[in-house]
C-alpha positions, 0 to 999 in steps of 0.5 A: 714724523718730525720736520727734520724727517719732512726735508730729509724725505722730500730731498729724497722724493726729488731725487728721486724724480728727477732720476726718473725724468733723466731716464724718461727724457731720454726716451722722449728725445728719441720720438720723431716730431709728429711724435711729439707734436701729438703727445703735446696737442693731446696733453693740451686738448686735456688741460683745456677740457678740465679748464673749469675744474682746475680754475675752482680748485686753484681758487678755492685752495689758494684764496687768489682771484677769480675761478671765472678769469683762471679759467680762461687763463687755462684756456690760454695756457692750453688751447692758445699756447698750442696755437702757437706751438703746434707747427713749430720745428723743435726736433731733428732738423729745423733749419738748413740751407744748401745755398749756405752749406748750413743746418741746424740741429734742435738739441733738447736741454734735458730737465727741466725744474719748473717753479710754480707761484700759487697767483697763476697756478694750474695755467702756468703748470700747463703751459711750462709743461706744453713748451717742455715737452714740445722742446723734447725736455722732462719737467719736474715742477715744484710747487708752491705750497699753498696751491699743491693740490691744485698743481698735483691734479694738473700734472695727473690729468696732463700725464694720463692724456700724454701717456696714452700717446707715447709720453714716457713715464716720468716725463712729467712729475711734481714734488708732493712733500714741498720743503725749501730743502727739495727746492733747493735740491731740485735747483741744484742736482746735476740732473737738473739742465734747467730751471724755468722759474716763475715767482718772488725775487727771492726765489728767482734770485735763488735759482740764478745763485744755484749753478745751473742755468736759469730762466728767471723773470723780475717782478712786474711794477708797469705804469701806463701812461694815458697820453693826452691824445689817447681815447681816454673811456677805451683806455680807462675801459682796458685798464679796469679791465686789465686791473680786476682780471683775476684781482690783479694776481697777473704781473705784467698787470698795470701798477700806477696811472700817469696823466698829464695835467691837461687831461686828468679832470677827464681820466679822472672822472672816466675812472669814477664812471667805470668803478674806480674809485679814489680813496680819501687822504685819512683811507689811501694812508691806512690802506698804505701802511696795509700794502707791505709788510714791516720788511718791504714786502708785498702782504699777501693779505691783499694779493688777488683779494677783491676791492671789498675784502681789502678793504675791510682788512685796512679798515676802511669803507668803499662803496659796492660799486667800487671795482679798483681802488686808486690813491693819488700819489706823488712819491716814489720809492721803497718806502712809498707802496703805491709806487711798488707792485701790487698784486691786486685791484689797487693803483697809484695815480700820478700827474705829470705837467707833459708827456716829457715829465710823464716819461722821466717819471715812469722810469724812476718807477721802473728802475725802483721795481719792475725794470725790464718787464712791461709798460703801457702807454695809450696814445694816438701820437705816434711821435710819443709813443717812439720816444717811449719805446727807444727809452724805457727799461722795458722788455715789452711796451704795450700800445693801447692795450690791456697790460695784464692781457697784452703781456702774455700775449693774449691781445697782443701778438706776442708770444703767449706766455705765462713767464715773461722774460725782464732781459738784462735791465731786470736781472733775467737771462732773456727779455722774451716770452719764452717759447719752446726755443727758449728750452733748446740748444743749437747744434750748427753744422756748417761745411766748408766752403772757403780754403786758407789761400783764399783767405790770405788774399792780397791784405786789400780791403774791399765792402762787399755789396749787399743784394738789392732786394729787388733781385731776391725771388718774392718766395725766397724774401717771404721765406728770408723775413719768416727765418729773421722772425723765427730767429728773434723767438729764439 
């Protein structure tokens, strides 16, 4: 077989899945929602039961991070996703109002292609699968290459679980010859309803391109600001933790430290206490020039790789204790590559005179990569921490938390996700952790309730008054606050 044969069978091979999933969506959008919510919980209680398997295979096949931290991510993917799913209306009927004379109906977009990086492979397989279906869709993943089998297995044991409840045949599949040429057919196919794509900005740049409508996230490149006031060991604690998850292959995961001048000697030797440790100037230089390839690019040598192996790709030494490797900076740009992401244990360290400095500086890093994805600040100053939140170009500012944990919603209250919108300011569709609402349409049927002379009034202009609250039921505002928040998940 010769490369031009591999393409033409792998386009085949996708049209052909996605034929299948057209016809098997079809027959999944007929089940009721007890239907569904058992297909879903079994297909989770599954993933979670192989969690240690996948997070071996993943490692072991693609060289990235930690088998013992994919693990939980599987966890999460599975067993916390669900949590957060399992009472959600997504079929039928999900909202109505006699008062209003107003319902809407959970209208399931169809196909949808899911695309799968090789950092996060097995959980983000899980949880793309779990929203999908919930939402009453069909999945087709594409895989990256270098995490295919890992990926494949995932949708076996996710589909042989689902089958034996109901999960239509097709529901669930994964292109096995993977080529550009069946990705990009994949995207493109009128078949296709929907792409949930999770990776490089080539590719997620591509699937906006493509025609069909896309939910496509940026690249993370999140500093955290270690505020004079904040519980310097706890928030040093947080981000080694945050940084050495899984090597670091989580992009909402922290990229820079900023302090102020007045606290730094403490942050300083708080990181050399926990394991960070700060390169001399001749090894930051050689480490720099290993960071990005000639093109600008993330090398791939470092990504989810330990301290130690990092290391000796660079030529350099660290000493075994080293967990993170941390190189003062003061430059930001294309050009300088600790400023950009980096998908390892690896982290610039910028100091700013005050906390106003500190502010303008995390901007200028985002909006060179990662506007719109997250930001960290640690702080016990409420005032700083508004002023950060009603500024930064982000999608999620995480206070006192662990960045990598707190994104996908693991320590926060967010939506657990593994795809993080970067809304508008980052070149994506949305700024939500998606959730099943993002994967539905709203049919809205509204009866009439008004003729057209009572709308010709008398051309006066009258404000109507707003009902106090303190006339609506308790019942009825406990019921009106959980509609807003369940329309801000949409």
């Amino acid at each position: 077989m010769n490369l031009t044969d591999k393409d033409l069978l792998s386009i085949q091979e996708t049209r052909n899945l996605l034929k299948k999933a057209k016809a098997a969506q079809k027959e999944l959008a007929t089940r009721s929602q007890e239907e569904i919510d058992l297909i879903v919980k079994t297909m989770a209680k599954a993933a979670y039961a192989n969690r240690v398997k996948l997070a071996k295979m993943a490692e072991k096949e693609t060289g990235f991070g930690r088998w013992q931290d994919k693990v939980l991510k599987n966890a999460f993917a599975s067993r916390d996703v669900l949590n957060a799913i399992k009472d959600m209306k997504t079929v039928g009927i999900v909202h109505k109002s006699e008062a209003a004379k107003y319902m809407e109906v959970a209208v399931p977009v169809g196909v949808v292609a899911g695309l799968i990086p090789s950092t996060n492979p097995t959980s983000t397989v899980i949880y793309k699968a779990l929203i999908s279906v919930k939402a009453g869709n069909a999945i087709v993943f594409s895989p990256h290459p270098s995490a295919l089998d890992s990926i494949i297995e995932t949708v076996r044991i996710m589909n042989e679980a689902g089958q034996k409840v109901g999960l239509p045949e097709g529901t669930l599949s994964v292109i096995t010859q993977v080529t550009m040429q069946a990705t990009s057919e994949l995207m493109t196919n009128r078949d296709t309803n929907l792409i949930l794509a999770t990776g490089g900005s080539a590719m997620v740049r591509a699937a906006y391109s493509s025609g069909t409508p896309a939910i496509g996230v940026g690249p993370g490149n999140g500093p955290a600001f270690i505020e004079k006031t904040a519980d310097i060991p706890k928030a040093v604690k947080q981000i080694m933790e945050s940084k050495t998850f899984d090597n670091g292959t989580i992009c909402a995961s922290e990229q820079s430290i900023i302090v102020e001048e007045v606290s730094k000697a403490k942050v300083v030797a708080e990181f050399k206490k926990q394991g960070g440790y700060f390169l001399p100037t001749e090894d930051a230089k050689k480490l720099e020039k290993f960071i990005l390839r000639p093109d600008g690019r993330m090398n791939p040598k470092i990504v989810g790789k330990p301290v130690q192996e990092i290391a000796k790709l660079a030529g350099i030494h660290v000493p075994a204790e080293a967990r993170v490797l941390i190189a003062e900076e003061d430059r930001v740009g294309l050009h300088a590559p600790y400023s950009r992401e980096k998908l390892a244990p690896i982290l610039a360290f910028y100091t700013a005179k005050g906390w106003e400095e500190a502010c303008d500086l995390s901007m200028e890093i985002l909006y060179q990569e990662g506007a719109g994805h997250t930001m960290a600040i640690h702080s016990s100053d409420d005032a700083v921490i508004q002023e950060f939140a009603l500024r930064k170009p982000v999608s999620r500012l995480l206070v006192n938390t662990s960045a990598t944990l707190g994104g996908i919603g693991a320590t926060t209250n967010l939506f657990p996700a593994l795809t993080l919108g970067c809304g508008a300011v980052g070149g994506s569709s949305t700024s939500d952790n998606i959730a099943p609402q993002n994967l539905f349409n709203l049919r809205r049927i509204a009866w009439g309730v008004r003729e057209l002379e009572d709308l010709r009034g008398d051309d006066v202009f009258e404000e109507t008054e707003a009902t106090p609250v303190k006339d609506i039921d308790k019942d009825e505002l406990v019921n009106l606050l959980v509609e807003r928040v369940l329309e801000k998940l949409k």
